[in-house]
Backbone as CSV, one residue per row, in Angstrom:
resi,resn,N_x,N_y,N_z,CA_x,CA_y,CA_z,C_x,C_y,C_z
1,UNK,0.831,-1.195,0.000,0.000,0.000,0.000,0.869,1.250,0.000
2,UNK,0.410,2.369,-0.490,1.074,3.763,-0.703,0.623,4.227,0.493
3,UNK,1.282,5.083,0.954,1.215,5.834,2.374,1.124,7.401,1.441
4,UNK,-0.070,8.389,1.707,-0.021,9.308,0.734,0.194,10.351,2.460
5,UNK,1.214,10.960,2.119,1.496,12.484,3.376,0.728,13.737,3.040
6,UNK,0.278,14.259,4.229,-0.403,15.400,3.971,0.122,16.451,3.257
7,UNK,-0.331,17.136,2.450,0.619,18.567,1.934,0.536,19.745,2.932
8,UNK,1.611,20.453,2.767,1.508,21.337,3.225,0.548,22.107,3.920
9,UNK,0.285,22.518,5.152,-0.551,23.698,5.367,-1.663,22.745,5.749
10,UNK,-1.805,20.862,5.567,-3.215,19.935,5.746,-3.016,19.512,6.801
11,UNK,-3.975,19.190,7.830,-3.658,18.490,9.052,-3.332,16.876,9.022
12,UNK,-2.558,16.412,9.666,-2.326,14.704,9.195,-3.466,14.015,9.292
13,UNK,-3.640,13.119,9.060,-4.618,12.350,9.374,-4.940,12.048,10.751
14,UNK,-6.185,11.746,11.191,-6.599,11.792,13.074,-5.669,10.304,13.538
15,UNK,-5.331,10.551,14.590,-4.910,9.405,15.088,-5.779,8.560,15.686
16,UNK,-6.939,9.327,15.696,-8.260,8.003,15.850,-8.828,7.548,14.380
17,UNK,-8.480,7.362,13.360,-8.737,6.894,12.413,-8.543,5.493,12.449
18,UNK,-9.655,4.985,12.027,-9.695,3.508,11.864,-8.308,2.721,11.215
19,UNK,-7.852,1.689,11.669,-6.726,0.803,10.993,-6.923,0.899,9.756
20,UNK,-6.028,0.162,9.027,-6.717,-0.301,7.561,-6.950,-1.570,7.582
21,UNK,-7.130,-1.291,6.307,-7.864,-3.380,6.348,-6.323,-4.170,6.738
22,UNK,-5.134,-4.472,6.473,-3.814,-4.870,6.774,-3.916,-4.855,8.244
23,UNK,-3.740,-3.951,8.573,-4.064,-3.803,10.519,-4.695,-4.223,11.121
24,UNK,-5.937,-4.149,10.516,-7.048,-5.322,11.223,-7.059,-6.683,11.236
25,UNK,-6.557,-6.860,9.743,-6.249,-8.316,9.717,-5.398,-8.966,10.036
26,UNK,-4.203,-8.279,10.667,-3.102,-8.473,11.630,-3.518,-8.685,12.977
27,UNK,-4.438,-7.719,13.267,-5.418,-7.857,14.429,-5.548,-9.568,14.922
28,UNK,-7.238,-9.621,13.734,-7.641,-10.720,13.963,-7.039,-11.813,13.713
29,UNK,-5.640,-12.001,13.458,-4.958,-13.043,13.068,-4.551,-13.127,14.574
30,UNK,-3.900,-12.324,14.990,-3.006,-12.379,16.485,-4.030,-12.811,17.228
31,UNK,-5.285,-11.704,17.355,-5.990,-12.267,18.178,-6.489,-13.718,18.843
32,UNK,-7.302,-14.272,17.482,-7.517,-15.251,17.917,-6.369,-16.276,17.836
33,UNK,-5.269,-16.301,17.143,-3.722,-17.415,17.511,-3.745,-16.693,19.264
34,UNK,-3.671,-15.943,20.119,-3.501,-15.737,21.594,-4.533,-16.338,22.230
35,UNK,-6.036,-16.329,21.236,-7.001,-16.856,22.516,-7.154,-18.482,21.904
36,UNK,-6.271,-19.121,20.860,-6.345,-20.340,20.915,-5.031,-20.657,22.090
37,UNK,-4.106,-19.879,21.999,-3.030,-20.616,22.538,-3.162,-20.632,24.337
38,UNK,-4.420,-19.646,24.387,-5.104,-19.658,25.746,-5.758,-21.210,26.224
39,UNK,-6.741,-20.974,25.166,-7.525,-22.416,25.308,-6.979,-24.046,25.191
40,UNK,-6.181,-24.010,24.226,-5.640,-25.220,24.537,-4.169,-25.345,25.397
41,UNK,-3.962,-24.483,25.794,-2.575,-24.529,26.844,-2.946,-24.751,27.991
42,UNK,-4.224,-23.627,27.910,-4.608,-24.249,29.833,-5.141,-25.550,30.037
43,UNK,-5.756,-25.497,28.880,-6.418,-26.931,28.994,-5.174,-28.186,28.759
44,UNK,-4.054,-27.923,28.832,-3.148,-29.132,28.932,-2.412,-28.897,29.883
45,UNK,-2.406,-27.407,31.082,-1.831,-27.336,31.953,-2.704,-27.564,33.065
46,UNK,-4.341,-27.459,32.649,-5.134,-27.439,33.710,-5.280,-29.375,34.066
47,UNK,-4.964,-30.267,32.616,-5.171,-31.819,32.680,-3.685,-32.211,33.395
48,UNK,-2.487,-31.937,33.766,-1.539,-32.167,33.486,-1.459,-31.985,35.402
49,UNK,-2.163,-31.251,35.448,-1.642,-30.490,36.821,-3.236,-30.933,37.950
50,UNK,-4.350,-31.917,37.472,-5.612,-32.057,38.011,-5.674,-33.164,38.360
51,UNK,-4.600,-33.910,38.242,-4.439,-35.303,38.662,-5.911,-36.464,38.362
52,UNK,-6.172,-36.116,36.910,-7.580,-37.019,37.010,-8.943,-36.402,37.233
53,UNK,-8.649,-35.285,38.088,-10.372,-34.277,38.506,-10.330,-33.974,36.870
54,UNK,-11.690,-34.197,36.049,-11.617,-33.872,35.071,-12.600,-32.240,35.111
55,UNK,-12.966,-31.959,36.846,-13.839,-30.758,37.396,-12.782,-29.772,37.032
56,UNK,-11.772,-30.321,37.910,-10.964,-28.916,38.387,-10.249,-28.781,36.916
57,UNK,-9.790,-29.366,35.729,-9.187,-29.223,34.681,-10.271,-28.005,34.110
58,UNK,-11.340,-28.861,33.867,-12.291,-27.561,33.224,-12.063,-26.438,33.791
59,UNK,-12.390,-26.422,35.266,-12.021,-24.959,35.983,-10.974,-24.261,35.038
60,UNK,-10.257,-24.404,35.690,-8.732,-24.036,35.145,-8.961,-23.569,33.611
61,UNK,-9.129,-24.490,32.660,-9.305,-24.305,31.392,-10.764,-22.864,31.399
62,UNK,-11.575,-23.022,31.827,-12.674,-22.018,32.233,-11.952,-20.546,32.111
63,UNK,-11.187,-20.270,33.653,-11.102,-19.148,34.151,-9.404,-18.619,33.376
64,UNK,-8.724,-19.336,32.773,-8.017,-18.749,31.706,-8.880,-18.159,30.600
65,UNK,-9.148,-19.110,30.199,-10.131,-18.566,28.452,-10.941,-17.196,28.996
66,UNK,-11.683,-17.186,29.807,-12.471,-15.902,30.300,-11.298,-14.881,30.369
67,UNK,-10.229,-14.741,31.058,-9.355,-13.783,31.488,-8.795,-13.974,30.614
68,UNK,-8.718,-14.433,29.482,-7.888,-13.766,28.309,-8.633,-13.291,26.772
69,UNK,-9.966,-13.747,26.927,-10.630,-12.993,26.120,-10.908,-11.063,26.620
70,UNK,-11.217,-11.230,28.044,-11.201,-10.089,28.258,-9.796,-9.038,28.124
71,UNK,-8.785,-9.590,28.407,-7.646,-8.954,27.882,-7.243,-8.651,26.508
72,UNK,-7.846,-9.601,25.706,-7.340,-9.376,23.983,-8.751,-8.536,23.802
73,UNK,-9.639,-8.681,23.715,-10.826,-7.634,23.506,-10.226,-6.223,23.924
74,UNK,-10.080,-6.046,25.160,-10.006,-4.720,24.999,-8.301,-4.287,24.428
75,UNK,-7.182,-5.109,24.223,-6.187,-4.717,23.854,-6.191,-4.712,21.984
76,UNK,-6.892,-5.519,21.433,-7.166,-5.463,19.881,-8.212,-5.100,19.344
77,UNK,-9.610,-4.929,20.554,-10.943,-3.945,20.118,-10.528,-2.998,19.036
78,UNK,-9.924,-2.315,19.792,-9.764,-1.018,19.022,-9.335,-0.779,17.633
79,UNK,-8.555,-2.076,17.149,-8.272,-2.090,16.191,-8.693,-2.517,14.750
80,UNK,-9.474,-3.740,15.191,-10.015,-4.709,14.223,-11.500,-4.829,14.663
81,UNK,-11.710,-4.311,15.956,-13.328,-4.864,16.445,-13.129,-5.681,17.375
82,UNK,-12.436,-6.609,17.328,-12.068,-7.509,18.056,-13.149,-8.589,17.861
83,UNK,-13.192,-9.382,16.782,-14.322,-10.223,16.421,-14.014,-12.127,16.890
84,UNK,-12.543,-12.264,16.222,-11.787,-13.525,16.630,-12.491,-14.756,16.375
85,UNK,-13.841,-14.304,15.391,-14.904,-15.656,15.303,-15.817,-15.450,14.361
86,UNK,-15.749,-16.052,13.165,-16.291,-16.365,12.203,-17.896,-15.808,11.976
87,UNK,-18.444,-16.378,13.284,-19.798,-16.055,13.363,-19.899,-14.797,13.710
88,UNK,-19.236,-14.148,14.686,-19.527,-12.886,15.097,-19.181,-12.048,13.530
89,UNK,-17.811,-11.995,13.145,-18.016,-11.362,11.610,-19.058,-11.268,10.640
90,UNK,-19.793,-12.582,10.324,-21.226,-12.574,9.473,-22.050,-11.690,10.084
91,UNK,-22.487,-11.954,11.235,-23.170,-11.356,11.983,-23.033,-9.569,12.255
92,UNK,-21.948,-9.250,11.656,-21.417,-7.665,11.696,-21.801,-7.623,10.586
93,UNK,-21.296,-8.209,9.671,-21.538,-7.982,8.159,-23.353,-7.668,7.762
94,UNK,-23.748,-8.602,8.105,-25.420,-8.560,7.692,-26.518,-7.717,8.507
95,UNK,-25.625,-6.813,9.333,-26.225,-5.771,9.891,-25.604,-4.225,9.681
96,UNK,-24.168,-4.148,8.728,-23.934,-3.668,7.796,-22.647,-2.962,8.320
97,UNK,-22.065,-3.074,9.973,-21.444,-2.979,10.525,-20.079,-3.206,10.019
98,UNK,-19.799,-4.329,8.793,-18.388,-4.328,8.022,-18.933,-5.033,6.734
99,UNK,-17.940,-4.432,6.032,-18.240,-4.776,4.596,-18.280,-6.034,4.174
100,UNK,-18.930,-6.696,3.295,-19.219,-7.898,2.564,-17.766,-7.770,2.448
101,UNK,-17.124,-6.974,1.659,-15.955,-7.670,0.675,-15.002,-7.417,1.787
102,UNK,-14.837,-7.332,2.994,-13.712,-7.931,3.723,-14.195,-8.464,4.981
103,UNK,-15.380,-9.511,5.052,-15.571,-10.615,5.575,-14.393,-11.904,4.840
104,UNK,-14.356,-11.894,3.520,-12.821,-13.380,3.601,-12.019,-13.040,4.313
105,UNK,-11.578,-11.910,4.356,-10.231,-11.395,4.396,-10.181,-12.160,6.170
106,UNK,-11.486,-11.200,6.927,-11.529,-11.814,8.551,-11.258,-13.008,8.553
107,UNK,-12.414,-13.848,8.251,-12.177,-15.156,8.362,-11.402,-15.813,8.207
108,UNK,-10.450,-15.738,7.255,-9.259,-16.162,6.927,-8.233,-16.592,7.988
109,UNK,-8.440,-15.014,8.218,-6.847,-14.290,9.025,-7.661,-14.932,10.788
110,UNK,-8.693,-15.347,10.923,-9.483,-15.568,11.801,-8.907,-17.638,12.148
111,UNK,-9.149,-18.037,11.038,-8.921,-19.666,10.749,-7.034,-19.816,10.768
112,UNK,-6.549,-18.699,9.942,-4.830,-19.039,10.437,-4.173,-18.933,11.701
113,UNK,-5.331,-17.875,12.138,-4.798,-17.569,13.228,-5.274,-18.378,14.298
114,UNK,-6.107,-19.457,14.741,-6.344,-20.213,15.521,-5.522,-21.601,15.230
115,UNK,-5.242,-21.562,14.045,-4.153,-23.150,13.913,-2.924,-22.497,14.106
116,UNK,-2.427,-21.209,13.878,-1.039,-20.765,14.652,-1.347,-20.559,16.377
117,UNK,-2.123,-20.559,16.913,-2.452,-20.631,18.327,-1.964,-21.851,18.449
118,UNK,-2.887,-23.125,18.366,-2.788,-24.329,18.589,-1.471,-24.634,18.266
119,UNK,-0.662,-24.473,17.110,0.739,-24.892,17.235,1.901,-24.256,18.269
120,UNK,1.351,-23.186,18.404,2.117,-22.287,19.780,2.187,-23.134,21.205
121,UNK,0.974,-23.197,21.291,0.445,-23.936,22.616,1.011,-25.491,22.743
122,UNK,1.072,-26.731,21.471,1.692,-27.645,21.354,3.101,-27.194,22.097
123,UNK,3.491,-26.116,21.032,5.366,-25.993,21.313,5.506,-25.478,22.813
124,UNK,4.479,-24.944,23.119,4.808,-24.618,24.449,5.307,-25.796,25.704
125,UNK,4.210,-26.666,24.878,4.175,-27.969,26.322,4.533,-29.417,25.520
126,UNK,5.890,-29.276,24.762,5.983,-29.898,23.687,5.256,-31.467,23.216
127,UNK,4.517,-30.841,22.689,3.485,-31.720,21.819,3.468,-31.449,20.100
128,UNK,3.096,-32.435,19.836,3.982,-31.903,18.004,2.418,-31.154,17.797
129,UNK,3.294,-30.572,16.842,2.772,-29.447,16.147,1.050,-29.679,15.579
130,UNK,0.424,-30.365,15.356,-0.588,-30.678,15.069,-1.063,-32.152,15.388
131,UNK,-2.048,-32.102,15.714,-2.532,-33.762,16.082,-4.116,-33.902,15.726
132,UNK,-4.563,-34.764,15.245,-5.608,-35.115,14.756,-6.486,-35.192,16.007
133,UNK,-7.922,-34.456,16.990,-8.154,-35.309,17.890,-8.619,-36.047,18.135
134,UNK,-9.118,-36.939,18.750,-9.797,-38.301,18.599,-10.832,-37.651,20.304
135,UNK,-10.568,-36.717,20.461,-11.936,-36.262,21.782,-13.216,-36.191,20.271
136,UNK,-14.312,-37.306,20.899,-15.757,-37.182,20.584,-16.442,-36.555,20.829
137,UNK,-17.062,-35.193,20.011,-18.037,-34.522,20.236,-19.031,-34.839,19.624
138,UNK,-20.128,-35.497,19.356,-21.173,-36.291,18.342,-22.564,-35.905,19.220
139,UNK,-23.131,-35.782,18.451,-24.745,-36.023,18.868,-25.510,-34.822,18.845
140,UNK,-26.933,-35.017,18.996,-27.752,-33.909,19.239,-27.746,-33.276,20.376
141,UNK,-27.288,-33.773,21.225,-27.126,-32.573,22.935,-25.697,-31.320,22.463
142,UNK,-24.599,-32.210,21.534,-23.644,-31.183,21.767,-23.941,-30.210,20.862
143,UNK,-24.772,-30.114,19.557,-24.765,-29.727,18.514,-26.115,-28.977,19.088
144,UNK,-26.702,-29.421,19.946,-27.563,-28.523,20.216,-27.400,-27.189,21.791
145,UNK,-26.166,-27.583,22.045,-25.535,-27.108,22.968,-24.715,-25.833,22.707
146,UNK,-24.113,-25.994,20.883,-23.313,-25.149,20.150,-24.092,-24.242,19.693
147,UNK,-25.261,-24.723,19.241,-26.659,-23.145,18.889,-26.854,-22.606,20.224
148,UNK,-27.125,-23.146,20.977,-27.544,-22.306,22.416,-26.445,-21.519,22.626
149,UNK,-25.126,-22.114,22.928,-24.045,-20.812,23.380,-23.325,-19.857,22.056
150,UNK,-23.920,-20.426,20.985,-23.121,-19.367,19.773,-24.827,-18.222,20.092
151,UNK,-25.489,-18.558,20.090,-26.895,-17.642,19.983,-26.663,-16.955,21.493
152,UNK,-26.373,-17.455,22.361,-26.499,-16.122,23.653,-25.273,-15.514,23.553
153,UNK,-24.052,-16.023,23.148,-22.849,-15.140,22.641,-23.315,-14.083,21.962
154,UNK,-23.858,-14.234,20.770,-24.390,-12.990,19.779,-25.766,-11.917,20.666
155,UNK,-26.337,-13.040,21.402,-27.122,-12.109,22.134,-26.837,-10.949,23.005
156,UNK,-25.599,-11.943,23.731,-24.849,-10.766,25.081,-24.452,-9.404,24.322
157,UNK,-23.722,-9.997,23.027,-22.852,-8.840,22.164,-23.908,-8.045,21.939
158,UNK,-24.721,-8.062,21.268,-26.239,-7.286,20.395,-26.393,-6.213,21.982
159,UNK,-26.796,-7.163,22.552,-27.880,-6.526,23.554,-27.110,-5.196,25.014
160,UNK,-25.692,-5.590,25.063,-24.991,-5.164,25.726,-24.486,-3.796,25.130
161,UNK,-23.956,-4.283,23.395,-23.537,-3.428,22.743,-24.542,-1.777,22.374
162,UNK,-25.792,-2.085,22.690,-26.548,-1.054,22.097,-26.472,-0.286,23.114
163,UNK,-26.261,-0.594,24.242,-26.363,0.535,25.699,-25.046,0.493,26.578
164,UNK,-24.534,-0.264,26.223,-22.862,-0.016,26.887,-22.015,-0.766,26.435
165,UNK,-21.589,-0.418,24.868,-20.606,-0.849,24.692,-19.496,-1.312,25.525
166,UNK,-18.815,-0.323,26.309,-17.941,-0.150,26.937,-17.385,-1.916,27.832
167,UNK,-18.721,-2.253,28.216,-18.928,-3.697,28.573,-19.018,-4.821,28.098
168,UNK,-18.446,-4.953,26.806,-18.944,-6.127,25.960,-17.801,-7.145,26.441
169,UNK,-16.453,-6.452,26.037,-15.530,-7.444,26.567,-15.551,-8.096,27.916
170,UNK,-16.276,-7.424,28.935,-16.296,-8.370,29.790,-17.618,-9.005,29.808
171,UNK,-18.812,-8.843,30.034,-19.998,-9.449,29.087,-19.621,-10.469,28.357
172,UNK,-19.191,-10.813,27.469,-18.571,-11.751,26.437,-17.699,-12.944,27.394
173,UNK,-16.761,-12.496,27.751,-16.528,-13.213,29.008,-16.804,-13.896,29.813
174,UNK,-17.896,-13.073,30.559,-18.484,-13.764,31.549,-19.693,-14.764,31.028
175,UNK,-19.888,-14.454,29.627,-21.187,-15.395,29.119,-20.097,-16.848,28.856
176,UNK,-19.016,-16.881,28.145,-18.457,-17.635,27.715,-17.706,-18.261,29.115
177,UNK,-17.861,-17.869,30.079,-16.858,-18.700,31.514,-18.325,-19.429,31.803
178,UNK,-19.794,-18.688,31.710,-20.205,-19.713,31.966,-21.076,-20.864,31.140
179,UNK,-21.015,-20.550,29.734,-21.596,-21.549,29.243,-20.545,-22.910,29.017
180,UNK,-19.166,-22.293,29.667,-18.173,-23.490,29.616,-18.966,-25.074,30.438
181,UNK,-19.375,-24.078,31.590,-20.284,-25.060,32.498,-21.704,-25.737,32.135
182,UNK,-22.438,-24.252,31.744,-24.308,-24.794,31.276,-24.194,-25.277,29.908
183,UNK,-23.431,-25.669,28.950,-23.457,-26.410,27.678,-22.843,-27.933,27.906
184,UNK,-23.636,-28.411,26.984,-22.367,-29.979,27.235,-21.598,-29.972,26.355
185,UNK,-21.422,-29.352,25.565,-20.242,-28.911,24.481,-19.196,-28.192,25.194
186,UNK,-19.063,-27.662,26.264,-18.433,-26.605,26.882,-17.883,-25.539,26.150
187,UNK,-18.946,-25.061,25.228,-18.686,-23.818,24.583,-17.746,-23.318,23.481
188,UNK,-18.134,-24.302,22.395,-16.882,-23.647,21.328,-17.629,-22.314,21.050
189,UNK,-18.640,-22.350,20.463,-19.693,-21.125,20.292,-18.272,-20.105,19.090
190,UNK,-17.648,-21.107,18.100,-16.853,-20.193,17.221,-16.505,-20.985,16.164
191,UNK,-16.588,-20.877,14.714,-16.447,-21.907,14.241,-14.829,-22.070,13.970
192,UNK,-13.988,-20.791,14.292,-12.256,-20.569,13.745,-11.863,-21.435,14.830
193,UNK,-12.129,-21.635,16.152,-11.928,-22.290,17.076,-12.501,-23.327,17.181
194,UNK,-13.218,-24.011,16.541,-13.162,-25.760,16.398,-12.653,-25.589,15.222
195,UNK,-12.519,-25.496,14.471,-11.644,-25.825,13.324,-9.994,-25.992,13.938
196,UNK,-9.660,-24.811,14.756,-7.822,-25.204,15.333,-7.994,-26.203,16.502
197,UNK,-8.819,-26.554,17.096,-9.038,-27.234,18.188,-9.471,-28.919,17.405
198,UNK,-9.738,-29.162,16.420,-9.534,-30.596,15.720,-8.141,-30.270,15.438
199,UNK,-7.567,-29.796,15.692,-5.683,-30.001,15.096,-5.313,-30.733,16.762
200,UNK,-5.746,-30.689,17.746,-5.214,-30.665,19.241,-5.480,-31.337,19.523
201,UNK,-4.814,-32.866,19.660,-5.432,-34.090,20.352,-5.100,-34.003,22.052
202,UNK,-5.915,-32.710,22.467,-5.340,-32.744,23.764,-7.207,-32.555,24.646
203,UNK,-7.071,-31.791,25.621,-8.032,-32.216,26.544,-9.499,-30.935,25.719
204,UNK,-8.943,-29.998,24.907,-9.653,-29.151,24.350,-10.208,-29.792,22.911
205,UNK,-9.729,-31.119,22.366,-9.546,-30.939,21.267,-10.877,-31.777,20.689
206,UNK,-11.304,-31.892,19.423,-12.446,-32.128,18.947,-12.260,-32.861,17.608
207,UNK,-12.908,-33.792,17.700,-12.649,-34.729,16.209,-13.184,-34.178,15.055
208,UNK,-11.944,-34.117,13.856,-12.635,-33.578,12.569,-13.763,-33.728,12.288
209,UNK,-14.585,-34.965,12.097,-15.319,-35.756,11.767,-16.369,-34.884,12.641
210,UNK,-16.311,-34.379,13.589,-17.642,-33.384,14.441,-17.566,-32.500,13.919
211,UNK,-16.615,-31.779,13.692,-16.310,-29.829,13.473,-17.764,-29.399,12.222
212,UNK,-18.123,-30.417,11.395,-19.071,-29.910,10.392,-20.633,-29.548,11.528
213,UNK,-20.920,-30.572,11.999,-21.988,-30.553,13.017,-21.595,-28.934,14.321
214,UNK,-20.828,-28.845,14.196,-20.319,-27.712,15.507,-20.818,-26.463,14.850
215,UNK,-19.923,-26.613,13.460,-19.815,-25.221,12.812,-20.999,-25.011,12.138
216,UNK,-21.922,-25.400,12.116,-23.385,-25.445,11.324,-24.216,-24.828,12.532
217,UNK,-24.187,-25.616,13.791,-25.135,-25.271,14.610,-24.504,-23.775,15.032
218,UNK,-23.170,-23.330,15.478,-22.905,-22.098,15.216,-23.356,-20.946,14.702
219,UNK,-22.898,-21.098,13.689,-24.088,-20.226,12.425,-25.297,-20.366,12.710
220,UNK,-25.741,-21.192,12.477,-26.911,-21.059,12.631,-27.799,-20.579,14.136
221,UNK,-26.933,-20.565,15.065,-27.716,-19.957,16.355,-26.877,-18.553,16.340
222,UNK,-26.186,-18.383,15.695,-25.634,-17.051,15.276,-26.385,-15.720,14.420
223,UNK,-27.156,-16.820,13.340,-28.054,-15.952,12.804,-29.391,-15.777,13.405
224,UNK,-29.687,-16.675,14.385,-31.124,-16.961,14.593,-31.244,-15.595,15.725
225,UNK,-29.982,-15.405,16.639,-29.420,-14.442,17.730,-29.890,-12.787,17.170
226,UNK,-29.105,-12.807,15.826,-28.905,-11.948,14.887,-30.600,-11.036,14.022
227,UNK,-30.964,-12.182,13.735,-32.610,-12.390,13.834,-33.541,-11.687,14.817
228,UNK,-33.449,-12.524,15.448,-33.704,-11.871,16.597,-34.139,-10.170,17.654
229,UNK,-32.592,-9.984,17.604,-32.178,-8.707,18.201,-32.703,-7.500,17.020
230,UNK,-32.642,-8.016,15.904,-32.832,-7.578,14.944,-34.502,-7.180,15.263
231,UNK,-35.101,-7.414,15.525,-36.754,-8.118,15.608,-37.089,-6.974,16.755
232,UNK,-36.371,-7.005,17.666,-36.540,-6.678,19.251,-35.867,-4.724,18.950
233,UNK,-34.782,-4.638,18.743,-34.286,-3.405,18.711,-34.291,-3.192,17.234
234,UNK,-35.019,-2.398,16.650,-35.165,-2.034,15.323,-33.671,-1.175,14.648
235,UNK,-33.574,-0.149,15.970,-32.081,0.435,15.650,-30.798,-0.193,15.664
236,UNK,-30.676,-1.336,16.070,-29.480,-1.618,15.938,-28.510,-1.875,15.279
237,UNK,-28.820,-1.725,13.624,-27.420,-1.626,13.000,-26.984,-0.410,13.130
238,UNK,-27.538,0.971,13.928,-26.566,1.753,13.978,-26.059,1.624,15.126
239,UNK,-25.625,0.567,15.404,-24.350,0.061,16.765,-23.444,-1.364,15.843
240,UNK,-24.201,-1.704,14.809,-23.104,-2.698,14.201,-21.733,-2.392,14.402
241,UNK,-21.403,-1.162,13.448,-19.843,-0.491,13.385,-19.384,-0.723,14.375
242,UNK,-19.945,-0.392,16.048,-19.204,-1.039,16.953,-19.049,-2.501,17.636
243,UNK,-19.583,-3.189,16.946,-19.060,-4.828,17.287,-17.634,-4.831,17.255
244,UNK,-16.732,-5.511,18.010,-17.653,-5.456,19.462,-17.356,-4.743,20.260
245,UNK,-16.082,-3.685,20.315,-15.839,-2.624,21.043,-16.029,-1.355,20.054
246,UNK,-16.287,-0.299,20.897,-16.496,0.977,19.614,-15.096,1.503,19.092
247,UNK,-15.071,1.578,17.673,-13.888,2.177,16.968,-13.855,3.343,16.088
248,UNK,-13.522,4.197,15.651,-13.404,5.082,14.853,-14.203,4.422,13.375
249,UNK,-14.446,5.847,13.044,-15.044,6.139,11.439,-13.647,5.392,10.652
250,UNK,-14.238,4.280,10.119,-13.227,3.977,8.818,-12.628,4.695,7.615
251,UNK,-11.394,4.592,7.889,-10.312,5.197,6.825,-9.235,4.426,6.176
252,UNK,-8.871,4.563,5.203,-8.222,3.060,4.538,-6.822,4.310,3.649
253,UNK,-5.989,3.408,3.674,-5.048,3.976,2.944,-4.539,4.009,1.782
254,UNK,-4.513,4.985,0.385,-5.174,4.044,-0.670,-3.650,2.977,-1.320
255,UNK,-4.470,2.351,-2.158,-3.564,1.001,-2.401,-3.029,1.440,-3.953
């Protein structure tokens, strides 16, 4: 991209000006590679260190993932939105909050960046680099477990976002520490994150062979959320733009 400088006598550009699309997608790449390497690290430090309680592992695995979504939200909000999940992006998009034509771009940088998590987290606690998992997630309770917590995820966001933004990141959080518990899926509620989490044959990890059933019911309680809120608050795509933390008027740098 060309970096064009102000002329003479013009003020620079605001330093609250939105990233560009490059920045953001640097964003959401980091992002979610930090909150995979959250999720499956604790979850092999929380199995490793629980002697068998397969309670207290979840714990552990729980109250990391919560305390580090809330930390990357508000440290990459600002930049990209802080979306880190497939569904939440559509869900911005079709309320007009980000553009059709750089939804791939998210997702993308959304899906690399959760299989560079998961390989982080391997190297951390050396485990090779990718592993197929053989943890069974199958059936209609879990798949119906994945619409329930991808749909109150989008709900918390919607409903929080229209009257205090300011709260989403922890909102988001606290919905996701506890549907770890009230789902029997324990909450992928993302489809970039079961997709890197079938790479992890560890205590987080999820068999390929499920991820289609995960990532369907996702979406789909994603849109139904979306639907919804939609239904209930008539105004709310003028709070899209801020999914999920509020950011500056978009400005792009030209190419």
């Amino acid at each position: 991209m060309a970096v064009h400088l102000p002329e003479a006598g013009q003020p620079a550009q605001s330093a609250n000006a939105r990233p560009t699309f490059a920045r953001r997608l640097v964003a959401e790449a980091l992002g979610t590679a930090l909150l995979l390497a959250t999720v499956v690290g604790s979850g092999i430090m929380g199995e490793r260190l629980a002697g068998g309680n397969v309670a207290i592992a979840l714990l552990a695995n729980t109250l990391a993932t919560g305390a580090g979504l809330v930390a990357l939200i508000l440290t990459l909000g600002p930049i990209s939105g802080a979306h880190f999940n497939p569904a939440v992006t559509l869900a911005d998009a079709a309320l007009g909050g980000l553009r059709w034509r750089d939804v791939p771009g998210y997702v993308l940088a959304q899906v690399a960046g959760a299989f560079g998590g998961v390989a982080v987290a391997h190297g951390m606690f050396g485990e090779a680099v990718f592993t197929a998992s053989r943890h069974a997630r199958a059936g209609g309770a879990q798949f119906l477990s994945e619409f329930v917590a991808t749909f109150g995820l989008l709900a918390v966001i919607w409903g929080v976002a229209r009257r205090r933004s300011t709260a989403v990141p922890f909102a988001v959080a606290a919905y996701i520490m506890a549907a770890y518990w009230f789902t029997a899926s324990t909450s992928f509620a993302n489809p970039a994150v079961t997709l890197g989490r079938s790479a992890s044959d560890t205590f987080a990890g999820i068999r390929p062979a499920d991820v289609p059933g995960f990532v369907a019911a996702q979406l789909l309680g994603a849109a139904a959320a979306t639907l919804l809120f939609r239904w209930l608050v008539p105004a709310l795509p003028e709070r899209a733009p801020d999914l999920v933390v509020p950011h500056p008027e978009q400005t792009e740098e030209a190419s």
